[in-house]
N, C-alpha and C positions, 0 to 999 in steps of 0.2 A: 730049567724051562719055566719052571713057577716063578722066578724074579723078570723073566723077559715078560712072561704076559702081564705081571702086576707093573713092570716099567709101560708096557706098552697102554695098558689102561689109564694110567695116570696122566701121561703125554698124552692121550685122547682127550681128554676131558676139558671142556669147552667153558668160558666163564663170560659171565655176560650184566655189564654195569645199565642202567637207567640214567639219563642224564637229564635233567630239566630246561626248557625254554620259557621262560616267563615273558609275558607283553601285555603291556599299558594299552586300555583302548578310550581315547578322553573323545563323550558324546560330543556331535559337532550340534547338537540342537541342545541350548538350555532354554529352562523354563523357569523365568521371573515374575513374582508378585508383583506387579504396577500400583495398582490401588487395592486397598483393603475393602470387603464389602462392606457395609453396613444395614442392618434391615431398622427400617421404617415401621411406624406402627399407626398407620392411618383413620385407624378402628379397632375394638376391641381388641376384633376374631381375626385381625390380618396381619403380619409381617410381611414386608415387601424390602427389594430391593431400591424399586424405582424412585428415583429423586423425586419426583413430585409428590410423594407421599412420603419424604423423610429420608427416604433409603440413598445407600450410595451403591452404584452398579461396581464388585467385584471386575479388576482388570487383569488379565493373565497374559505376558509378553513371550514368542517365541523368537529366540534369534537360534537363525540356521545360517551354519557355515558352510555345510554340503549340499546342492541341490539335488531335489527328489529320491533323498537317502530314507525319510522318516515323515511319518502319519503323526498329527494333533490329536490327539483325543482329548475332548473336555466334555464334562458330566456337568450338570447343576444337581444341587443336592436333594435326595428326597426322605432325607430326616434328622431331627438334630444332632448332635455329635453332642452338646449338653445341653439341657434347658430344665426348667422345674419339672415335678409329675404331671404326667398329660393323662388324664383318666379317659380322652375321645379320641377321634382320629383325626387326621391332622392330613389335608388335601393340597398337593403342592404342586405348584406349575413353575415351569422357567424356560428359558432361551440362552445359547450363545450365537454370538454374529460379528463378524469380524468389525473391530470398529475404527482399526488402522493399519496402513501398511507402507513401507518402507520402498516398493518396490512396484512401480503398475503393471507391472506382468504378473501381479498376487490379487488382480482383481475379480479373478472368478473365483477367491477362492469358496465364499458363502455358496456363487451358486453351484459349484462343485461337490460341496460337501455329504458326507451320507449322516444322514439321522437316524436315530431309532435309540425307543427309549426316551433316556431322561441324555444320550448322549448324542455328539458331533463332532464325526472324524473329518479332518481337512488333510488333504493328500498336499506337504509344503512341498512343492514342487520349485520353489526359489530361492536363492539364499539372499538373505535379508532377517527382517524383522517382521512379526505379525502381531497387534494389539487384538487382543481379543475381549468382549465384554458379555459378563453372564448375568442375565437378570434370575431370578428367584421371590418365589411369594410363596407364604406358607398360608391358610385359611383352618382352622380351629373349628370344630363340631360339624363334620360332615358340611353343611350348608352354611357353614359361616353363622352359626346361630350360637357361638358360643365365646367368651371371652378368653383368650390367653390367661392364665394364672401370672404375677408380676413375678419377674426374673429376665437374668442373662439367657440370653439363646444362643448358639451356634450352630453354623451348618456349615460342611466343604465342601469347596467345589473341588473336582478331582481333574488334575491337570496331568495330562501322560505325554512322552514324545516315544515313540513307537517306532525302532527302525525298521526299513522293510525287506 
């Protein structure tokens, strides 16, 4: 009787493997550097993006291959990533605004867009391409009363595509 239950338990006994599924997901939004920024130095106490003052506006390109899959978000930056010792504060302004588009059904996207912050989400609602351009000015001693110390500066701009 003891061999039938210990056969009968063993024949019971249930066995159970894991198998895996793996999948590839390639974003349909890339985001390319167009232009490199460069900042300008108009006056002592100022970096700037803008070309009339030396700078070069930062270009950040989105091509979408999926429509209304994914959100832009772009930041300008509000502080350096390196530059020499700053012993004050350092007061930054910027904008992004779309400066090109591939597509005229992408023409609301500026007035579309939600701000807040130092950011701007653009809802890509087409598939194409979007030129985007980020201005940046940094100003040294609270009021601009103060000179940059000489060195390399850098700031990012922080480029995201966001799907939704």
């Amino acid at each position: 009787m003891k061999k039938i239950a210990l056969a009968l338990l063993i024949a019971g006994t249930a066995q159970a493997a894991e198998i895996p599924i793996v999948g590839t997901v390639q974003s349909r939004c890339v985001i390319n550097t167009d232009t490199a920024g460069v900042y300008g130095n108009p006056n002592a106490y100022t970096l700037t993006t803008t070309p009339a003052d030396g700078g070069v506006l930062p270009v950040v390109r989105y091509d979408v291959s999926l429509a209304d899959a994914y959100k832009a978000k772009i930041t300008y930056p509000t502080s350096f990533s390196t530059s020499p010792s700053l012993s004050d504060m350092v007061t930054w302004t910027g904008s992004v605004t779309v400066q090109e588009v591939s597509n005229v059904n992408m023409a609301d996207y500026d007035t579309d867009a939600v701000t807040y912050d130092q950011t701007k989400e653009y809802d890509l609602t087409v598939t194409g391409t979007t030129w985007f351009k980020v201005a940046s000015s940094a100003t040294y001693g609270g009021g601009g009363n103060k000179a940059f110390p000489g060195g390399t500066y850098r700031a990012m701009v922080v480029a995201e595509c966001i799907a939704k």
